[in-house]
N, C-alpha and C positions, 0 to 999 in steps of 0.2 A: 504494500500500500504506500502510494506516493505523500510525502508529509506536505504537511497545507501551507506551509509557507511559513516566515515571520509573519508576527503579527505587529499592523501597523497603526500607526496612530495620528498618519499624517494629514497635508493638504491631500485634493484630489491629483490624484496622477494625469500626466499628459493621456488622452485616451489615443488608444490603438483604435483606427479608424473601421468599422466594421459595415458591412450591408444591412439594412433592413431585413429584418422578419417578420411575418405573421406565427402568430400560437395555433396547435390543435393540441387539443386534449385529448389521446390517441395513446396507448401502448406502445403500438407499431411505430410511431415517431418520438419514442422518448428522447434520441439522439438530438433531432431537429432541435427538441422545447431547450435539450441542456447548453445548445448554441446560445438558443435565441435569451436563455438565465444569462448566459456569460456576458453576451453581446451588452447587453441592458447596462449589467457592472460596469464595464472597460467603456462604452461608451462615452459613460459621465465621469469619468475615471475614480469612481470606487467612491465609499463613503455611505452608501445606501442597505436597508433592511433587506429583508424577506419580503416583507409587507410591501416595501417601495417597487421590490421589483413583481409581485404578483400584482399589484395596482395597474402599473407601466405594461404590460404584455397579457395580462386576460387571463392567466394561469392559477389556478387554486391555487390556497395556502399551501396545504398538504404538497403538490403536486411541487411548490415550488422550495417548498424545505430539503423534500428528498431529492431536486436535481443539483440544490447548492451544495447538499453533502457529499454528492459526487464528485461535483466540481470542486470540493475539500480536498478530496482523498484524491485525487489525479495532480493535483498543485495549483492548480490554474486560478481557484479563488483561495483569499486567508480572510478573517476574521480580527478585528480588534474586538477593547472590551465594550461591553453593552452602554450602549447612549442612555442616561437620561434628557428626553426632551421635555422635561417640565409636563407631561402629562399622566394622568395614570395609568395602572397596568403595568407589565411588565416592559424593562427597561429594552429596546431595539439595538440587536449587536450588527453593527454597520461591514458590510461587508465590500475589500476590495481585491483588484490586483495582488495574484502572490508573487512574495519578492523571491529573490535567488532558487527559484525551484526547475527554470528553465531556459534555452536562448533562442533567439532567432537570430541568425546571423546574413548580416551581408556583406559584399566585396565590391570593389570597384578597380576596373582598369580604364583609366584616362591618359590623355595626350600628353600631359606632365606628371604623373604621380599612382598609385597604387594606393590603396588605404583597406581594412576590414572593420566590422566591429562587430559583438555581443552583445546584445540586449535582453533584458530579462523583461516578464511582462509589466513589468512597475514603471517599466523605460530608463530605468538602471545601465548603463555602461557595464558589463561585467569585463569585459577587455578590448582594445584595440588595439590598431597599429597605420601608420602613415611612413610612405615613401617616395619621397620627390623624385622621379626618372624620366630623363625622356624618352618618349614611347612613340613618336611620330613616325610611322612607316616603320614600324618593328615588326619585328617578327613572332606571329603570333605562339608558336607552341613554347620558345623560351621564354617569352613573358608567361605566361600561363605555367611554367614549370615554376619563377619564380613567386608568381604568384600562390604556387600549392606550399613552394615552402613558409612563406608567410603566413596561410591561415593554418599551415600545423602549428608554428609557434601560439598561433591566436587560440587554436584547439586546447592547447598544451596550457594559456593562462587561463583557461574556462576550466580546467578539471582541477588546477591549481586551487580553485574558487570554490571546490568543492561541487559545482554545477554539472553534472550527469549528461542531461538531456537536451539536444541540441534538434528543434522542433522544423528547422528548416533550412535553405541558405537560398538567400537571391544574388547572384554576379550582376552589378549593371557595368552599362559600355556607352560610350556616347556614339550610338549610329543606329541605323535601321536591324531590329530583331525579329526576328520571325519567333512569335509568342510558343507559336505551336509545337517545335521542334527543337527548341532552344536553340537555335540559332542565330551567330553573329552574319545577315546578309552583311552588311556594310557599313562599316566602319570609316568614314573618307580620311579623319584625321590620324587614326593608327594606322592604315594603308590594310584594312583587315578585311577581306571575303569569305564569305563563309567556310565562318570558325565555328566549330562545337566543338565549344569550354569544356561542357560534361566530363566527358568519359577524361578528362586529367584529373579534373577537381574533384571526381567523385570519391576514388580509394581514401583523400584526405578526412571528407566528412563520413564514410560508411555505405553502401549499398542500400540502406533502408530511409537514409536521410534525401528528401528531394531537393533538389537544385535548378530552382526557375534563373533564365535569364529575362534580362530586360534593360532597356533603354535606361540613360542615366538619368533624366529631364523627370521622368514620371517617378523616379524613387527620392527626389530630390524634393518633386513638387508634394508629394507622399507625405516628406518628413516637416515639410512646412506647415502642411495643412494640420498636421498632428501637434505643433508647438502650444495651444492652448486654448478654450474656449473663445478668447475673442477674436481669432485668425478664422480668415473668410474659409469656406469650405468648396467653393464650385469659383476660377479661376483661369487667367491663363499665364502661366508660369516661363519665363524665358532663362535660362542657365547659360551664363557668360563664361566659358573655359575657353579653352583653345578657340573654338569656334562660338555659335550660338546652338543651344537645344532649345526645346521648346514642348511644355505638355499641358494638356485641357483637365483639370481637374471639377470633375459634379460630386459635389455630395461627398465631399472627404477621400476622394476614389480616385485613381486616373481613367480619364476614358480615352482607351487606347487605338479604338476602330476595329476592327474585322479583321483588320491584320499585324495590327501590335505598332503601329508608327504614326498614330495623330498626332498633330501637334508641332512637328517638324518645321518648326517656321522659319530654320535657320539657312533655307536653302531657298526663301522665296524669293524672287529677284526684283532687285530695288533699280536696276538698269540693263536692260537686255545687254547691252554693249559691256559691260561695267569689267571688272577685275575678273582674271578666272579662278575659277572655283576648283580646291583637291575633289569635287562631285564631279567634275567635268562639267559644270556647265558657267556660265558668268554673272558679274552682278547678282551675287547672291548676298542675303542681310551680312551674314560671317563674315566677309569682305571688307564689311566697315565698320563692324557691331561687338566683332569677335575679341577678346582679349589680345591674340598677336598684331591684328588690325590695327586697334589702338595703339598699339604699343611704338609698332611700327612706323604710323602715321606719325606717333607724337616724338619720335627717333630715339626711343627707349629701349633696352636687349628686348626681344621676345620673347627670351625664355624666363625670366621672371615668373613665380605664382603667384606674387601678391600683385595686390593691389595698390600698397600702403605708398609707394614711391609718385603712382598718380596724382592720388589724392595730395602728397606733401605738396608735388607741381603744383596740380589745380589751387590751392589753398594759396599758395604765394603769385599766383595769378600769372604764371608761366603761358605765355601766348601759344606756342606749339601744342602744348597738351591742352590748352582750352579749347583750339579749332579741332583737334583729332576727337574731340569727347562731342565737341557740338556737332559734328559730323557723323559720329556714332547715332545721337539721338535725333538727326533728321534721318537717318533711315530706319530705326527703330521706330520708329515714329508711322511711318509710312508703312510698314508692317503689321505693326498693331492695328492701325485704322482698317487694313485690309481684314484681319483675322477678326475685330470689332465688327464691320459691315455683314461679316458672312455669318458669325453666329451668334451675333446679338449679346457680345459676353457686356461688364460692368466693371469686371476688375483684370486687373495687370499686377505679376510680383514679378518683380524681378530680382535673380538670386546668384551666388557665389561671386565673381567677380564684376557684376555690371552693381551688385546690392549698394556700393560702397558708394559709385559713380553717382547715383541714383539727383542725389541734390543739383547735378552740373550737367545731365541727361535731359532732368525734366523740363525745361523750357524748351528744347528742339521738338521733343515728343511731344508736350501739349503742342505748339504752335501746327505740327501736324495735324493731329487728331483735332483741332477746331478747324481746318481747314479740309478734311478729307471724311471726317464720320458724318454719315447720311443722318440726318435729322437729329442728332445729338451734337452737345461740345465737350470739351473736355473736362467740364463739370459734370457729368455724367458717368465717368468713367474715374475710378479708382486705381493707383498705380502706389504701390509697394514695394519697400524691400523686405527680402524673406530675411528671417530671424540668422543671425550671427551662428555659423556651425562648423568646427575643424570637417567636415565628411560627411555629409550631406545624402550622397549617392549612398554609402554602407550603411548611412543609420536608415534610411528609407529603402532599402534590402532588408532592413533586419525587420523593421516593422512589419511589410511584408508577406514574412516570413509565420510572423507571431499572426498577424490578423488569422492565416490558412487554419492557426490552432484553433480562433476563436470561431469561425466559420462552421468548425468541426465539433471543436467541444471534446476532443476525444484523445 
């Protein structure tokens, strides 16, 4: 029998973003109801009765005592001590997230850097790891070799931790995935065609442990949307690394299309003629949007990961870098209004290296979007930087990861 966790006594936890459920009162679906108990908890990130969550989901007392204690004994929920709320009756023992009982892990390979991390369902860090490399036109199977040795070490600080059970692993990549097969099709800025990660990464985490891939943009946009009940939930997310990513988030979710790549906005072109593109094709946003664009244009190295050198520029009012940043957000700009006209979004985040930008951005970007969005102005539309994060792509693998548990319950 799995132990129920520490018992906690704190604020509500970042929730692990989960799908809607309906309740049946059924035998046959006891699995379903034990999801749809967990989902309810990690939702609101923990804090709540029995009573709260038979109230919220339509399930008897009864019915919902005997799924929490399930959800006891597997790890997945813990128990602090019983509330008094000032009312009569017996005192309400608030139930959340159990801490160190298990991980979801995720991995990232990018254009400059490698990273992993562990997360327990509390959204606890139990380990990670970061590596600056250039990876531009590498070669996929020795990254991917190095990469397995790094998540052994990661494996290695999770059992150290005492943590057992490792409930998942998401690999993200910045380029087109095929959801279905896990498959890297395209990768422009690693120089990657289809790659299947799997069969290296698998022997590290076990035969029985699954390993989705996915795009870096929707694990990123994933772990924003997860940062805390006032961050908007439904989105369009743009990730400034090497180049530009870009994902649609509804409903705490990424929605990723039919075939695992909506959202791509970092290829739409801002000048037929324009610069060529590692995509093969021209004038695409990346060009002038992208972190080595920037950097480039403002005659900064390219290979730089930070940001911090821009912003000191821009900040002392550096003419070079002020035109390459204003340049950025007139085609950022142009983009959004296109991606704004077509699905009617309200808000914009912009995250990892454009987050910083954001303040010396947004006058090119509004000036577009009052001039290019169909019956709206820029007052309409919401533009954001995503929440301050070392790994972004691996913490939004790891969540992931954990949601598949909450989904399951099992």
């Amino acid at each position: 029998m799995a132990r129920s966790g520490r018992q906690v006594t704190h604020e509500p936890f970042p929730a692990i973003p989960v799908a809607s459920r309906v309740a049946v009162n059924n035998a046959a679906v006891r699995e379903s109801n034990r999801a749809l108990v967990a989902a309810e908890v990690f939702s609101c990130g923990g804090g709540i009765s029995r009573a709260d969550v038979a109230a919220r989901t339509g399930l008897t007392r009864a019915t919902v005592s005997r799924l929490v204690r399930e959800l006891l004994d597997q790890g997945i929920l813990a128990e602090s001590g019983p509330s008094d709320a000032g009312v009569a009756g017996r005192p309400a023992t608030p139930l959340y997230p159990a801490a160190h009982t298990m991980v979801g892990v995720g991995i990232e390979v990018n254009a400059d850097r490698m990273s992993g991390c562990a997360m327990d369902l509390t959204g606890e860090i139990a380990a990670s790891f970061a590596t600056d490399a250039d990876l531009i036109n590498s070669e996929p199977e020795a990254v991917l070799q190095l990469l397995a040795v790094r998540s052994r070490e990661l494996m290695d600080a999770v059992n150290r931790e005492g943590i057992q059970k490792v409930v998942g692993v998401t690999f993200g990549v910045p380029g087109i995935v095929d959801a279905a097969t896990n498959t890297v099709v395209y990768a422009p800025n690693l120089g990657w065609r289809n790659v299947h990660p799997v069969p290296i990464l698998q022997p590290i985490f076990g035969k029985s442990i699954a390993i989705r891939v996915d795009n870096d943009a929707n694990l990123q946009a994933l772990a924003a949307a997860s940062a805390g009940a006032d961050w908007p939930q439904s989105f369009l997310y743009l990730t400034g690394d090497v180049g530009i990513g870009g994902a649609l988030m509804s409903g705490g979710l990424p929605d990723t299309g039919p075939h695992g790549w909506a959202g791509e906005i970092g290829h739409l072109t801002i000048e037929p003629n324009g610069p060529q593109c590692h995509c093969g094709s021209q004038g695409c946003l990346e060009k002038y949007a992208g972190k080595q664009a920037i950097r480039s244009a403002a005659g900064l190295p390219v290979a730089s990961s930070s940001s911090t050198d821009l912003v000191d520029a821009l900040t002392r009012g550096d003419d070079a870098v002020k035109a390459a940043v204003v340049r950025a957000g007139w085609a950022l700009g142009i983009a959004i209004a296109d991606v704004v006209n077509l699905l009617d979004l309200d808000t914009v985040m912009l995250g990892t290296s454009l987050a910083p930008l954001l303040p010396w951005l947004r006058p090119a970007i509004v000036t577009e979007l009052d001039k290019r969005v169909i019956a709206r102005s820029s007052r309409d539309i919401t533009i954001l930087a995503a929440p301050v994060d070392p790994f972004p792509t691996s913490k939004g693998g790891a969540l992931m990861a954990l949601q598949d548990v909450l989904e399951n319950a099992v």
